[in-house]
N, C-alpha and C positions, 0 to 999 in steps of 0.2 A: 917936607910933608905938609906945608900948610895948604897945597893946593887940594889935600884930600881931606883935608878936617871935617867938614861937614860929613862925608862918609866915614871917618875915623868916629867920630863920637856915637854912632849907630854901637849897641851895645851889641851885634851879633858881628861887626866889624872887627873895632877896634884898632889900633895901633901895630898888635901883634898878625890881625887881619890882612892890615895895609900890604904888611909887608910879605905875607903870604902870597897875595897876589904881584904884589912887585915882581916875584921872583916865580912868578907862575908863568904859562905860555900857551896861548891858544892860537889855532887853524880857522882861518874861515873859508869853507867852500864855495867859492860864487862871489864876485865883486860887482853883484847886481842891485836892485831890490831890497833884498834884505838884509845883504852884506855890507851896505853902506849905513845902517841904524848899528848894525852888531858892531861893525869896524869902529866906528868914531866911541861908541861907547865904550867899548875894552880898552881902546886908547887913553880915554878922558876918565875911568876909573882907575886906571894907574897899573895893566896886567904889564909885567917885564916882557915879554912880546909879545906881537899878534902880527902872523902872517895870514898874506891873503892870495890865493891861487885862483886865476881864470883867464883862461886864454880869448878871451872876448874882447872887441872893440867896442868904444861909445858910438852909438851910433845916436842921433836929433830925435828917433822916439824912448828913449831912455829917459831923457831930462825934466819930464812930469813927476818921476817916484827917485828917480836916483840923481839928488837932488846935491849932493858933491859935484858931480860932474859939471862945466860948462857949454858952451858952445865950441869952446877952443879946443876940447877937451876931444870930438867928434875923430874917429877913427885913430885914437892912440888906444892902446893896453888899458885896460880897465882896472887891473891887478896895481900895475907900474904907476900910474895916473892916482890910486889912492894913497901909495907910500911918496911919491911925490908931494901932496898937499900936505901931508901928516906931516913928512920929515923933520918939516921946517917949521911946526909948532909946537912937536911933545918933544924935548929933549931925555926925558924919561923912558918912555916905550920903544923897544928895538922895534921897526917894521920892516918888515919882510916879506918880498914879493915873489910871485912864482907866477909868471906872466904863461901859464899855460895850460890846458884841461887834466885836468885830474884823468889819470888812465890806473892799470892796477900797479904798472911799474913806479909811475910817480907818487904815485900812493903809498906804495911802501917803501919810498924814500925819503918824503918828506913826513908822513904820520908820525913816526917814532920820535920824530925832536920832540913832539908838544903833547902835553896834557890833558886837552879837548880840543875837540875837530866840531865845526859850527859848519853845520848845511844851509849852502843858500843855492840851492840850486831847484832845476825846473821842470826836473823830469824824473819818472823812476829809474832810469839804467845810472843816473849820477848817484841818487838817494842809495838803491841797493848797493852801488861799489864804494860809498863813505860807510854804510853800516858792513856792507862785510869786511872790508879793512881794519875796521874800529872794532868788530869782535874777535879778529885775529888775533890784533894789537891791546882787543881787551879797555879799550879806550871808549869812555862815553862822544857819543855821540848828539849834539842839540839840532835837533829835528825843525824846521818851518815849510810853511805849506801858504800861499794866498793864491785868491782867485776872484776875481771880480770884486765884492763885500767881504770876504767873507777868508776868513786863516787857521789854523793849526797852528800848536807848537807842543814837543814833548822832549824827552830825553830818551837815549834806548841807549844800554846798557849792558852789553852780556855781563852774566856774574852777580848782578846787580837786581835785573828785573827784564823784561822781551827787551827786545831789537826790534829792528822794524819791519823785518820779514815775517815777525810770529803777526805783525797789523795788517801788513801787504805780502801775504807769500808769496804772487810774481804778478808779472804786468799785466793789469785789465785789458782783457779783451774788447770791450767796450771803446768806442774812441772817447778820448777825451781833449778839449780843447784847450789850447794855451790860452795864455793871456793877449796874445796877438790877437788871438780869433774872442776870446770871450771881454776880453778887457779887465783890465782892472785900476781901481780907483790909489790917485796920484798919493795920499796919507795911507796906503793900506799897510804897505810893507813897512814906512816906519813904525807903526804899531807894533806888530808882528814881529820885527826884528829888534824892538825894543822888549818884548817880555823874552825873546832867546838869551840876550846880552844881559839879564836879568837870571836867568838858568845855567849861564857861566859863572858867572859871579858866585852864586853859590853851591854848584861842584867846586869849584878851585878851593872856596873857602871849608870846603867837607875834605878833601881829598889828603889836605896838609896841616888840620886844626882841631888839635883833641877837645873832647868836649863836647857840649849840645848839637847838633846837626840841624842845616837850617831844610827845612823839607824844600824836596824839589819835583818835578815832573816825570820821574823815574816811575815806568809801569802808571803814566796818568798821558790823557793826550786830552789840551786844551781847546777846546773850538767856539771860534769867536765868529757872531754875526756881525758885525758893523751896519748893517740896514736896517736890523730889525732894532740893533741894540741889547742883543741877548750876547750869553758866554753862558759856558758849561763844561764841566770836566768830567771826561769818562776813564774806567778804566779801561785800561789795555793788559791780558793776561797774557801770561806767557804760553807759546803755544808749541803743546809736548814733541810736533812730530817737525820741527825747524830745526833749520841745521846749526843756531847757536847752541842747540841743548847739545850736539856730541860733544862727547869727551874730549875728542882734542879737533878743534876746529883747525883749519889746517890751510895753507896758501891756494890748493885746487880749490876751495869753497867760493874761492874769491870771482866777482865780475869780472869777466873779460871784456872791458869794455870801456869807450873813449868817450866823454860826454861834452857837451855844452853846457850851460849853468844860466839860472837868472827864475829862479822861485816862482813859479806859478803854478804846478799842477797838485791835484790834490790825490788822496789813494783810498786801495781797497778791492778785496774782490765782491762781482756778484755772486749772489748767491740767489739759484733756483730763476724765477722768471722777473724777469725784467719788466715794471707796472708803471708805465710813464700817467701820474694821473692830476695832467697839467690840461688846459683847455683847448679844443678843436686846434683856434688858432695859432696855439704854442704848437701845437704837432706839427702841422704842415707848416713850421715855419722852419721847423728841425727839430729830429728824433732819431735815438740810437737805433740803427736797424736790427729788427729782430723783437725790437721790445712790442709789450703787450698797453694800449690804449685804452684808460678809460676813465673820464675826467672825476676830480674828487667831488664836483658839482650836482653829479647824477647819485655818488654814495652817497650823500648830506641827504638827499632825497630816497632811499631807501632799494636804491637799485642797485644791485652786487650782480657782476655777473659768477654765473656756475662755472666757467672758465678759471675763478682763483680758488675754488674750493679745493683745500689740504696739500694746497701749493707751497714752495717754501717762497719767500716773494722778498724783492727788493724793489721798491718804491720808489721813483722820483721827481721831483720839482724843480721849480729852477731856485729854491735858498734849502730843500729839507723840512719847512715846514709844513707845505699842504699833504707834504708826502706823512709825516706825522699824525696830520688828521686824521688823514686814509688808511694807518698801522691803527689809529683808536678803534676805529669804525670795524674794519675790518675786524677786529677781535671781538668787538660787542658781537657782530655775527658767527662768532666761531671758524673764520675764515681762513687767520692769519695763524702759519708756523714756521717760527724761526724767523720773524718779518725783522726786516733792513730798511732806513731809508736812510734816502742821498738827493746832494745836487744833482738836479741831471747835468751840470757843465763839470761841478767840482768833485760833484762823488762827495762832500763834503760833511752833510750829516748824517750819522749813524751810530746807534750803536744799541740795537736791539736783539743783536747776532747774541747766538748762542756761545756762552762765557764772557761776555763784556756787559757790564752794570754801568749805569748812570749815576755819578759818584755824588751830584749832589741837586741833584732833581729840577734843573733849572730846563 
């Protein structure tokens, strides 16, 4: 045990802690991005196993953020390739690999061995088939999201508090870009995949340890700027007409669907008209079609068009803040109902939606 002392003597740990987790077991979805911060830390915390499922190969632009991998590394199993390096350092930690994409059937053969399932994946059709599996299975689920600057992290829970469908009930129609097309920065996902592996930690330690509860991101979703330098946590309510609230959630509930993995999109739906209120040049440089144009330059100057009056309106920018301006302004005019803002690449800030409060005003 002396390689966990320094975590042992944490008074919300402990000795009796340690071993909780020794004998605990987590999933991680995605051996990308974010899987690789989550992976080495569950390892190097001492969880008694952590498997890692993704049918993905290393490809040379991987090697910027997924910073395990080498060069040598280029077209083997991404899954295989992390229980390989690990094997041969943690004699503690079982690891275990599942060199292939998460679909519903392998889903609900591997879910049930482990205790917590870790999303590191890149799209919504992965993110809804780990949350709907995990409220079959009743199993918490740790949520991550990056995108350019800019990340997410939460818990969803059926039984507990929403799932992720009561925050995304189905896939934006909006496009939205990956990290391929929008980019994102080489430290992001370790950040992001280090406050997940931090949300396991303390499920595991709540799940099997009587006594104080350490709080966690259950019904909260954390969003972090890394540009700006801001973080903020909002809540996330549970929402009555989702299908985790049936009574008996049931295997037809589940995704039918075969995914690929590697953390980068973010979620949410619009709601009412689309108010892209980014500058000339941002538009014609790219804009979601359909959306409504009008830079937040002209509102600072006192120009609203009659076009947004008693609209219910979702606002975007390229980080969520100018779009936040534009939900100020807008309301000093009487303008704004029910106002949303977002990235326009991430969709990433919001949460002005009717039934979600801003937990701590940042």
């Amino acid at each position: 045990m002396k390689r966990y002392q320094r975590q042992i003597l944490l008074s919300e740990i402990g000795a009796s802690g340690q071993q909780t987790l020794l004998s605990s077991k987590a999933l991680i979805v995605g051996a990308g991005g974010l899987g690789h911060p989550v992976f080495q830390y569950l390892v190097a915390m001492g969880v008694g196993q952590v498997g890692i499922m993704d049918g993905d190969v290393v490809d040379e632009s991987n090697l910027h953020r997924q910073v395990l991998f080498s060069a040598g590394d280029i077209g083997k199993n991404k899954a295989d390739c992390l229980k390989d390096l690990f094997s041969c350092r943690d004699e503690v930690t079982k690891i275990v690999s599942y060199p292939y994409f998460a679909n519903k059937k392998t889903a609900l053969e591997v879910f049930p061995d482990y205790d917590i399932i870790v999303d590191g994946t890149d799209n919504f059709q992965a993110k809804f088939l780990i949350n709907d599996v995990c409220c079959f299975l009743k199993k918490p689920m740790v949520f991550g999201s990056i995108s350019q600057f800019e990340g997410q992290v939460s818990v969803f829970w059926k039984g507990h508090g929403p799932c992720y469908r009561c925050l995304v009930p189905d896939v934006p129609k909006a496009r939205i870009r990956s990290c391929a097309e929008a980019g994102v920065v080489g430290a992001l996902p370790g950040a992001i995949g280090s406050v997940q592996s931090l949300e396991v930690l303390k499920i595991l330690l709540n799940m099997k340890t009587e006594g104080r509860k350490l709080p966690t991101l259950t019904g909260k979703l954390q969003v972090f700027d890394f540009l700006e330098g801001s973080a903020r946590t909002l809540t996330v309510p549970i929402r009555p007409s989702c299908r985790c609230q049936k009574s008996a959630f049931s295997v037809s509930d589940i995704s039918e669907v075969e995914v690929g993995h590697e953390a980068c999109s973010m979620g949410g739906e619009i709601k009412g008209l689309l108010l892209d209120v980014r500058e000339p040049e941002e538009w014609d440089a790219f804009h979601v079609e359909g959306s409504f144009h009008w830079p937040l330059s002209r509102m600072e100057v006192g120009e609203i068009p009659n076009e947004l009056l008693g609209k219910r309106l979702t606002a975007v920018c390229v980080s969520g803040s100018r779009a936040a301006r534009a939900a100020d302004i807008l309301d000093e005019h009487g303008f704004a109902i029910g106002f949303t803002r977002r990235s326009i690449y991430g969709f990433e800030n919001w949460n002005q939606q009717k039934g979600a409060t801003d937990a701590n005003g940042i």
